[in-house]
C-alpha positions in Angstrom: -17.9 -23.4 -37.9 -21.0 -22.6 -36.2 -21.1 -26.1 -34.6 -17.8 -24.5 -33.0 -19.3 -21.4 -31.5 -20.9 -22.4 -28.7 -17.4 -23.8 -27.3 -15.7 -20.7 -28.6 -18.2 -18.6 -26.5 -17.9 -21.0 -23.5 -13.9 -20.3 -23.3 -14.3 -16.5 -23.5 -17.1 -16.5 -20.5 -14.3 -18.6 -18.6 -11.8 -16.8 -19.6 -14.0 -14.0 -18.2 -14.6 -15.0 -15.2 -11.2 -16.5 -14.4 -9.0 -14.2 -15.8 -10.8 -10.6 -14.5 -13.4 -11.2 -12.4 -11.0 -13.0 -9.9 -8.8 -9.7 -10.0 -9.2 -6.2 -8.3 -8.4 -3.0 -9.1 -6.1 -1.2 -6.7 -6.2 2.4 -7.1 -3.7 4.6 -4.9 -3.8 8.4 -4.9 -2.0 10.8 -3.1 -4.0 13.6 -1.3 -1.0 14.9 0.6 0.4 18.5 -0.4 3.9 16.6 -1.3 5.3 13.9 -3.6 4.2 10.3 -2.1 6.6 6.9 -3.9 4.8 4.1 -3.1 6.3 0.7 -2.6 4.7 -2.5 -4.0 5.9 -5.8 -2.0 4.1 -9.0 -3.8 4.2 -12.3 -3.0 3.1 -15.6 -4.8 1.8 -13.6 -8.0 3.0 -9.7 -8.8 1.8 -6.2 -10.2 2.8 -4.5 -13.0 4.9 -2.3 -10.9 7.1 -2.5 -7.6 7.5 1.7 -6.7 6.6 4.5 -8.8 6.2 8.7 -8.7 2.5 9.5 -7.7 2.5 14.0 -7.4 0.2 15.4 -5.3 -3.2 15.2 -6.3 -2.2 12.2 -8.6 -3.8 8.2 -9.0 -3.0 5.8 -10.2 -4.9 2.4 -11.1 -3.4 -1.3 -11.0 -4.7 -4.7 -11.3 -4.1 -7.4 -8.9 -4.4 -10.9 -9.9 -6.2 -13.6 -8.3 -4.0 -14.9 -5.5 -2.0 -11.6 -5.2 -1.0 -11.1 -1.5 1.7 -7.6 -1.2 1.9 -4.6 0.7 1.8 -0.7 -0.1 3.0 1.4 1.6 4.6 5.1 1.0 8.2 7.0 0.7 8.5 10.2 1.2 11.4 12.7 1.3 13.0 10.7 -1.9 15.8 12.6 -4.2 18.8 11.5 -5.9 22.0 11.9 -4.9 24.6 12.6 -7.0 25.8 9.7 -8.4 22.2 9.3 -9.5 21.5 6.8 -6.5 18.0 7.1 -5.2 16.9 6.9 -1.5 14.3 8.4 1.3 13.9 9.7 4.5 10.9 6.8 5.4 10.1 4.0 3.7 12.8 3.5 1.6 13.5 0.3 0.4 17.3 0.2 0.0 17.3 -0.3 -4.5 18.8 2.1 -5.0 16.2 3.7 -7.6 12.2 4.2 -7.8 11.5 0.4 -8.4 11.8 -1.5 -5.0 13.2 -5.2 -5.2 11.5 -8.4 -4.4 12.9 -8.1 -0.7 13.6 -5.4 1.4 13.7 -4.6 5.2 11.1 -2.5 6.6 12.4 1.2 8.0 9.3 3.1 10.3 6.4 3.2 7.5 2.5 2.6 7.8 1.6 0.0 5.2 -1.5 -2.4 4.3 -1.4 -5.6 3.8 -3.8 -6.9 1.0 -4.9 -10.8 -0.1 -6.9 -11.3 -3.2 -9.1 -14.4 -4.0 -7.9 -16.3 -0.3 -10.0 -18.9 -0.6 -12.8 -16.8 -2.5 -12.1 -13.9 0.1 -10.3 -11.0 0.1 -9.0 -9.8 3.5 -6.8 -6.4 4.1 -5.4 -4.4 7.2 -3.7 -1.5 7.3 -0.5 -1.7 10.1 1.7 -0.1 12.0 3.8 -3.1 13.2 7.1 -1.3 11.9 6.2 2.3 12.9 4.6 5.3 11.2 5.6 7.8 8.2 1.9 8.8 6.1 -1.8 8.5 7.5 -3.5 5.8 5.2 -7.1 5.3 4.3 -8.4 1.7 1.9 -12.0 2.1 0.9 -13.5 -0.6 -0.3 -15.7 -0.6 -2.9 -18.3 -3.5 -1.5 -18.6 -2.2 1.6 -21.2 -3.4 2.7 -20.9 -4.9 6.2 -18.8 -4.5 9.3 -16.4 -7.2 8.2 -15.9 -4.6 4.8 -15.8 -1.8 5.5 -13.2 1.5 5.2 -11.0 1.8 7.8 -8.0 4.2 8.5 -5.6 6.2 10.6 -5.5 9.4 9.7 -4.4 10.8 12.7 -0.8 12.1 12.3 0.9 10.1 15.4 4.2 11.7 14.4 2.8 14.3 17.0 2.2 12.0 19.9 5.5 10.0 19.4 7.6 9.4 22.1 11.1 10.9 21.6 13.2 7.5 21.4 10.9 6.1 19.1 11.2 10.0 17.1 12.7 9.7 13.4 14.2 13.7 12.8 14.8 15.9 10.3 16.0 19.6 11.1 14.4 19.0 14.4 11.6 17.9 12.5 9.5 14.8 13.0 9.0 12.8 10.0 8.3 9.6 11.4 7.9 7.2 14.3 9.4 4.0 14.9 7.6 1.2 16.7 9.2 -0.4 19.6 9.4 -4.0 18.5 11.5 -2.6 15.4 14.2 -0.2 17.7 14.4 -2.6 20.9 13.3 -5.8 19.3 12.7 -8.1 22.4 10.3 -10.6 23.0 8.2 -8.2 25.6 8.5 -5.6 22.6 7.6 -7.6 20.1 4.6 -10.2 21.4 6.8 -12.9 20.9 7.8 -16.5 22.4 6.9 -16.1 25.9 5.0 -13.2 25.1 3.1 -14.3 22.7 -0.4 -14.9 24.2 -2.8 -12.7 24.8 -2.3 -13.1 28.5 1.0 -11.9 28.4 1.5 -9.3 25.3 0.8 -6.5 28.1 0.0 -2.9 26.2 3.0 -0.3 26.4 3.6 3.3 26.5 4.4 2.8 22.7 1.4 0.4 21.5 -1.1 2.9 22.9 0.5 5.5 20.8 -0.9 3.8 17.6 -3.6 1.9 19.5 -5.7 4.3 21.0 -6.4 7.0 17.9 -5.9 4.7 15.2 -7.9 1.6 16.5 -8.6 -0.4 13.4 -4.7 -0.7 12.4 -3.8 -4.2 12.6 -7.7 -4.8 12.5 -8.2 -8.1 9.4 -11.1 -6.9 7.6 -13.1 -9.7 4.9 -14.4 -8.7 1.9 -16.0 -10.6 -1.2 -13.6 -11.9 -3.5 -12.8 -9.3 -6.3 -13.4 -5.9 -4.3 -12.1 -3.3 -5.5 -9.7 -0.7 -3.1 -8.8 2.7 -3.3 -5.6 3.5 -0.8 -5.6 6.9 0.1 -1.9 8.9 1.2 -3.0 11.8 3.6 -6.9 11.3 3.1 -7.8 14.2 5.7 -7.6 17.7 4.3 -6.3 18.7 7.9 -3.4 16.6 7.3 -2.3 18.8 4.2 -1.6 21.9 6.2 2.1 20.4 6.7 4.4 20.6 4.0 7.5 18.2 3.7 10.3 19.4 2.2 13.3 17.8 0.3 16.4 17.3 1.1 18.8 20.4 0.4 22.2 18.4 -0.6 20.8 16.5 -2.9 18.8 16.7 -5.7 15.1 16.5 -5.2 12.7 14.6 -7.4 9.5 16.0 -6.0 7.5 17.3 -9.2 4.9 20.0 -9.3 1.8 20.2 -7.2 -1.2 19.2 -9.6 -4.6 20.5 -8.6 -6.8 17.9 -9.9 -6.4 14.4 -9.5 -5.1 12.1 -12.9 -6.3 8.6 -12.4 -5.0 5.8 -15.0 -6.8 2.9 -16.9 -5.9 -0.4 -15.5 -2.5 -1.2 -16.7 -3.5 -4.9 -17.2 -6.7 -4.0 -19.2 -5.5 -4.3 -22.4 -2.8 -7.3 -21.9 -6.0 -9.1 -21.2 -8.0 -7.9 -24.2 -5.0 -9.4 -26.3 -4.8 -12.6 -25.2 -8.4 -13.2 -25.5 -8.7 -12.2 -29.1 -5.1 -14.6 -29.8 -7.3 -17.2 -28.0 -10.1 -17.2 -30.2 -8.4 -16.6 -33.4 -6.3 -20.0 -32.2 -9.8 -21.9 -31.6 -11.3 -20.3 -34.9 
């Protein structure tokens, strides 16, 4: 038996490094003065979770496995109706209830885009290629370096939206649609013809997002494993407008908490588990 520790030990440190060191954690709060849902897209490998409730003042922790590429992004406005069906303003992703499904199209909603463990890097942007709905910070936690570091737009550009691009509610502007997603043409969009740098000519409705949130659709490249927190609303001066539900239906916004609840890792102890099945197995 002792003859069979060494090996026993040499698994585990794999298992180790493998199995959570190739992972990051992926905290998302909510520092607006309203209910956030985010939205979980994943490709190749998955969360634990596709959409959830995160209250005001709320966090909440996941893992991402190595290889994970998704996005996040944020509902808001989100009630039931009265068949129980669930849906919002912006971002919703057309389920039908708080999980989000494995495809979805895009409605006018600030997102980032995260890859973990790309070829022992991790590289993340935050974009407003569909539009605009919540400011959004990502901190991450090694950085360190101009190619990681935080970036953000936490201007609210709802204000400097142009009115055909406007998304309303009682007369009230909730979100802002990029032009590529409402016109959809090649000029629009930077596509075919217009694809080159030469000839994807800044518009009236690029320089909306472009010139006061100039890191959004900016790759930054962090060392593989970084952990991120994604901040909804991360400016205080952002708070001081309130969204409110829906009337005819029946809202799902809970109460505001004043201290913020952040969650183990929801992974943490799946992995715990299979190591200790492991060595038993071995033993």
């Amino acid at each position: 038996m002792a003859e069979r520790l060494p090996t026993i030990f040499l698994l585990a440190s794999l298992l180790f490094l493998s199995g959570v060191l190739s992972m990051s954690i992926l905290t998302i709060e909510n520092k607006c003065n309203y209910t956030v849902w985010p939205a979980i897209f994943s490709w190749q490998s998955q969360v634990s979770t596709t959409g959830f409730t995160l209250r005001s003042g709320e966090a909440r922790a996941l893992l991402a496995p190595s290889s994970w590429r998704g996005l996040i992004s944020g509902r808001t406005l989100c009630s039931n109706d009265l068949t129980g069906k669930f849906s919002c303003i912006t971002g919703d992703c057309e389920s039908g209830k708080i999980e989000c499904p494995g495809t979805y199209s895009w409605s006018q909603v600030t997102y980032v885009f995260l890859r973990i463990d790309n070829g022992g890097i991790d590289t993340y942007n935050i974009s407003v290629e569909y539009g605009y709905n919540l400011p959004i910070k990502v901190v991450p936690a090694q950085s360190s370096s101009r190619r990681c570091m935080s970036s953000s737009c936490v201007v609210d550009l709802n204000k400097t939206c142009p009115n055909d691009l406007k998304k309303l509610v009682e007369g009230k502007t909730i979100g802002c649609s990029s032009a590529c997603r409402k016109v959809n043409t090649s000029e629009t969009c930077c596509s075919h013809d217009f694809k080159s740098k030469q000839k994807c000519k800044p518009t009236l409705y690029t320089q909306n997002f472009e010139r006061v949130c100039p890191f959004t659709n900016r790759t930054f490249v962090c060392p593989n494993s970084t952990d991120y927190v994604i901040t909804f609303c991360p400016s205080s001066s952002l708070n001081n407008t309130r969204i409110n539900n829906r009337s005819s239906v029946t809202p799902l916004a809970g109460p505001k908490h004043s201290s913020r609840q952040k969650l183990k890792p929801i992974l943490g102890t799946t992995f715990i588990a299979t190591t200790s099945l492991l060595l038993i197995h071995i033993s």
